[in-house]
Residue, then its C-alpha position, 0 to 999 in steps of 0.5 A: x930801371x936805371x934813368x941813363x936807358x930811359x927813353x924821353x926827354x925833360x926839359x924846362x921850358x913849358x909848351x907855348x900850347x899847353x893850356x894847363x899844368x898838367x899837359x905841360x908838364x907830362x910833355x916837360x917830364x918825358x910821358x907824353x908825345x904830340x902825335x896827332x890832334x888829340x892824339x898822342x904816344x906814352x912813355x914808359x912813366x906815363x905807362x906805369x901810372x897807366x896800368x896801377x890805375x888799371x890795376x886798382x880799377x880792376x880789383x874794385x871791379x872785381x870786388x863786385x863781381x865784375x868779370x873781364x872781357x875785350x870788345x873789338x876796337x873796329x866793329x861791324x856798323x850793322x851793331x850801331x844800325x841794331x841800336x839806333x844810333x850809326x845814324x844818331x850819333x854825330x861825327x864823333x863816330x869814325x866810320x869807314x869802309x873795309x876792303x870789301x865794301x862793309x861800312x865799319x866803326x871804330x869803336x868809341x864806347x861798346x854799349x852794342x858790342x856788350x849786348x851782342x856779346x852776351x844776347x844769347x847767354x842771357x836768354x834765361x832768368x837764372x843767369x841774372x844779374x851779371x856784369x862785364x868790363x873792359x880796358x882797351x883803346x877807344x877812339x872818339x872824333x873830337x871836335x875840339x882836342x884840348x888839354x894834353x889827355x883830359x880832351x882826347x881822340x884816342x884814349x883808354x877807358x875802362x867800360x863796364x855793363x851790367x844786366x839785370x831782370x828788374x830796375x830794382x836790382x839794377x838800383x841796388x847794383x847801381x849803388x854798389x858801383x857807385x861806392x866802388x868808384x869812390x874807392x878807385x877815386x881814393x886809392x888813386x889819390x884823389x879822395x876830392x871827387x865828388x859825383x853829380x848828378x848829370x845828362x845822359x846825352x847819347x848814351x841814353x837812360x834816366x839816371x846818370x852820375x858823373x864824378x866831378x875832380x874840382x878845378x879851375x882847369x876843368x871844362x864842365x860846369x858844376x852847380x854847388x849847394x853848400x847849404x844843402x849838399x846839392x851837386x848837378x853837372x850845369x846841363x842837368x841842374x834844373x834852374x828855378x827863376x824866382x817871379x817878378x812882382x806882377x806889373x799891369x801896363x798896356x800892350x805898347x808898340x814903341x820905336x826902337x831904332x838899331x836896338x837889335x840886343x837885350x842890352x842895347x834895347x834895355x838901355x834904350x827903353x831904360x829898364x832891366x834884361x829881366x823885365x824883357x822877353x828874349x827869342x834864341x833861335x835854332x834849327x833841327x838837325x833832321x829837317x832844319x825846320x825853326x826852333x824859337x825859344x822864348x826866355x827872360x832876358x837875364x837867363x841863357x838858354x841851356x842847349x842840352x835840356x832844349x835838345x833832350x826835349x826836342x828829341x834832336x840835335x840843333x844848330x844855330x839859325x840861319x835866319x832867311x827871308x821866307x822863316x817869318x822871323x825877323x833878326x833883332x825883333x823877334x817877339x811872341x805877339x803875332x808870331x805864329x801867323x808869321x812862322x814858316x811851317x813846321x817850326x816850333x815855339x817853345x817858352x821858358x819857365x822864366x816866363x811863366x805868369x811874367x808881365x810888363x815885358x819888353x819884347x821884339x814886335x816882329x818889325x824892324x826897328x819895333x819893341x812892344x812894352x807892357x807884354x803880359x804872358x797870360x794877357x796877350x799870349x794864351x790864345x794866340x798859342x793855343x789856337x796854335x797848338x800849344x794849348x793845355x794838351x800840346x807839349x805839356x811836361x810834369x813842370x809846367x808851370x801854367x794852367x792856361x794855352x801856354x806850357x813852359x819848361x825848363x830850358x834855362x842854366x842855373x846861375x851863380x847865386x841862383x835858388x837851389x833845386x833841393x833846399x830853394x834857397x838862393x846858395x848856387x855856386x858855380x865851380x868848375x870841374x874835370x869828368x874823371x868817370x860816369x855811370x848810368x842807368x840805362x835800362x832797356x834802350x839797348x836790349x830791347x833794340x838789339x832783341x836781347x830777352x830772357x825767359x822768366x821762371x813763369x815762361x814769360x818773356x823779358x827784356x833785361x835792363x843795363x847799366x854802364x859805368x866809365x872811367x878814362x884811364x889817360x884822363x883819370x892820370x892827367x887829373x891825378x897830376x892836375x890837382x897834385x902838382x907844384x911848379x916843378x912837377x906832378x906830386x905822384x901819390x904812391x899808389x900810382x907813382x911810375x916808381x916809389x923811390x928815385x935814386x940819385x947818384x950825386x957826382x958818379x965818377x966819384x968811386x964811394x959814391x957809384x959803390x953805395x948807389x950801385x948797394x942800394x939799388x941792388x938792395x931795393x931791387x931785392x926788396x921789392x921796391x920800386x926804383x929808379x936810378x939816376x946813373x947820369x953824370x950831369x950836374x945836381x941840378x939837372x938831376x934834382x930838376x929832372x926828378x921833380x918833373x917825374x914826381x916820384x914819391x921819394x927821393x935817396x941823395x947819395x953824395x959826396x958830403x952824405x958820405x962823409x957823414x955816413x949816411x944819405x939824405x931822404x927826402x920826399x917830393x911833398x917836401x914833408x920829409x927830409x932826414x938824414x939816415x944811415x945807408x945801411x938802414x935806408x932800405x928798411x926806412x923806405x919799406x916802412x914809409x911804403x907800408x904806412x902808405x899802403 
């Protein structure tokens, strides 16, 4: 490829929009363009990368007996009606109607569309287990696009579904994929991404991971034992409190004036947040009955656990006057005789045995003091109905009217899960995949089943496994990069070697780069050529912003000495060698690579 007929700009001054690196210089290097929000064309760079990421994944699919297949992009919406989820999942999905009046989706992940394919072939135990992938364009509605491709609408991924007769196969096959998707993460370049344990969210199952690149510009936050090797995506790490030493004081109404947060009301009353008893307050989606969750003071509430118990997505309260709560000074003593009907008291495991607690009085202007949880709570709720039998889950952490959950995020410096030490770090990181096991909340709402080798009937069991190809080559450029552009690793470089033809118009310098790029094109190396007759630093600048491993200098003073200056953009090599033998030094640097 010649650069001179390369369609795409590159410039030097970075986007005011653009939040980090690697949007900013995928729009300065020529690979993407603003289309839409969260939308956006590719330039022939961003395309070559595109499809060595494409092609590594299907090899290390392949490699464990994957097959491929293409799913519609517009699917009917009676598949997403099958499954459950036209009406569960939120404005993320894009429904419309066709010209006949059909309500239709575009496709934002093809769970549905798989079993829809392969129902009627698996209807018998021998063609088990199996696993199909694709790579197409799906499209998500994005609340907030963000990022350049890290956070969009329109994107590509690679989707991959397997089907199994056992959720034991469905383990065995699910560490299979888990290794290949270590593989993928290292031929790519990124050898650095580690994989957490996550929350399944609407995709369902019990057991999922995501693979977490660290870095400062990621938008997830992951929960790091250093200690003990424990790693959780912050929605799904389990957060244990250490308890407060027991404190006996009276149950006390005190005057709190104006006091309406923790802070204002533990400097008033001249004690600590985790001394205090606080109430976060939602609504349910479905019938936008009240949700009151009560927490140590210290600790913030964790909206994915508090939604996957529920069952539901939530909002934040609208607090009016016939919900029986009152805003600042929501406590749990007396509330239930308050509460609007059907709403629903939840408390956190912080609270678990907790005593002497500042909390809300349920009147404005009024704290109570001393609260002991067991004391002055227990009856109350288990007259309520929330005594041993209601809402009890295997962490409970009382043997008395209350039961308490985990509705909290772990905390930096927190006590860790696995080990119980206080090691928690929390680091920041981009997704650049995922996989789940999904076990049977597709197949057995769209009535997939098998007949076992008994004549017994069967519904099989899936597991899911995805990678954003867009978002997968933002990352790789993310943690490769320096202030001049991407730092491509050659497995995935648009080309492997940059030509640069240092003042063209002299004549034995187009001769010998006109050779070469003959000879590399014969060779089966990839190249472009900077044919452009612009100054040296242009076309320096221009090739640090396409990134491309390596770099031959043709010139006039290179000439002289009889040979061309390599280079490569890491900056570790740069060495003088004979145009006549430039060829063979490159096919060997490629080969030490591969």
């Amino acid at each position: 490829m010649k650069l001179s007929k390369l369609i795409g700009d590159r410039f030097k001054e970075r986007p005011a929009d653009c939040v980090i690196d690697s949007h900013a210089l995928m729009i300065r290097g020529g690979y993407i363009k603003y289309v839409a929000n969260g939308i956006y064309s590719s330039y022939l760079p961003l395309r070559r990368t595109m499809h060595k990421i494409e092609q590594i994944i299907r090899e290390e699919m392949d490699a464990i007996d994957g097959q491929e297949v293409q799913f519609p992009i517009a699917l009917p919406a009676s598949l997403w009606e099958e499954s459950g989820r036209y009406e569960s999942v939120g404005k993320e999905l894009l429904r419309f109607t066709d010209r006949s009046g059909s309500p239709m989706v575009l496709g934002m992940t093809h769970e549905e569309a798989a079993v829809q394919l392969v129902r009627e072939y698996g209807q018998t135990y021998s063609r088990y287990p199996f696993m199909i992938y694709q790579i197409q364009t799906k499209f998500r509605d994005e609340a907030r696009p963000r990022a350049g491709l890290i956070r969009v609408r329109e994107f590509t991924m690679k989707d991959a579904y397997s089907f199994h007769t056992s959720q034991e196969d469905l383990e065995e096959y699910y560490i299979r994929a888990h290794a290949a998707y270590e593989r993928i993460f290292a031929r790519v370049g990124v050898p650095e991404v580690i994989s957490v344990a996550s929350d399944s969210g609407m995709m369902g199952g019990n057991v999922s991971h995501e693979f977490m690149l660290l870095s400062p510009a990621g938008e997830d936050s992951i929960a790091l034992c250093d200690a003990c090797g424990y790693r959780a995506n912050m929605e799904a790490a389990e957060c244990i409190t250490e308890p407060l030493p027991a404190s006996a004081s009276c149950l006390t109404e005190v005057h709190t004036p104006d006091c309406h947060t923790i802070e204002e009301v533990c400097d008033f009353l001249h004690t600590s947040p985790e001394r205090s008893c606080k109430a976060v307050v939602y609504q349910k989606n479905t019938d936008d009955s009240y949700v009151v969750l009560f927490l140590r003071g210290d600790r913030e509430v964790n909206e994915t656990k508090l939604t996957n118990f529920l069952g539901c997505e939530i909002h934040p309260a609208v607090i009016t006057e016939d919900s029986g709560l009152t805003a600042g000074f929501i406590g749990p003593v007396g509330l239930t005789k308050r509460l609007a009907a059907g709403s629903t008291v939840l408390f956190d495991r912080s609270l678990a045995h907790a005593s002497d607690l500042v909390c809300g009085a349920n009147k404005p202007d009024y704290h109570y003091t001393g609260l002991s949880v067991e004391r002055d709570l227990a009856a109350e709720y288990e007259a309520y109905g929330y005594g041993p039998s209601a809402f009890r889950g295997t962490d409970s952490a009382a043997d008395y009217g209350i039961s308490f959950h985990d509705f909290a995020k772990i905390t930096e410096g927190g006590i860790c899960p696995h080990c119980g030490k206080k090691t928690i770090r929390i680091s920041r990181g981009i997704e650049v995949g995922n996989i789940f096991q999904l076990g049977t909340k597709y197949t057995e709402a769209m009535h997939m089943e098998y007949t076992d080798s008994d004549g017994s009937v069967h519904t099989p069991v899936m597991g899911c496994y995805g990678i954003g190809i867009g978002r997968l080559a933002a990352s790789v450029c993310e943690a490769h990069h320096d202030e001049y552009g991407p730092i491509w690793p050659l497995s995935i470089a648009p080309w492997q070697v940059h030509l640069c033809a240092v003042r063209v118009d002299d004549a034995s310098v187009r001769a010998c780069a006109d050779s070469l790029y003959e000879q590399l094109n014969d060779a089966h190396v990839e190249v472009l050529y900077d044919d452009r007759s612009v100054r040296a630093g242009i076309m320096f600048s221009d090739a640090d912003l396409l990134g491309i491993p390596y770099r031959i200098i043709v010139s006039p003073r290179n000439l002289s000495e009889q040979c061309v200056e390599l280079v490569s953009r890491d900056k570790t090599l740069q060495e003088k060698v004979p145009s006549e033998a430039v060829v063979d030094r490159i096919r060997q640097l490629i080969y030490e690579k591969q």
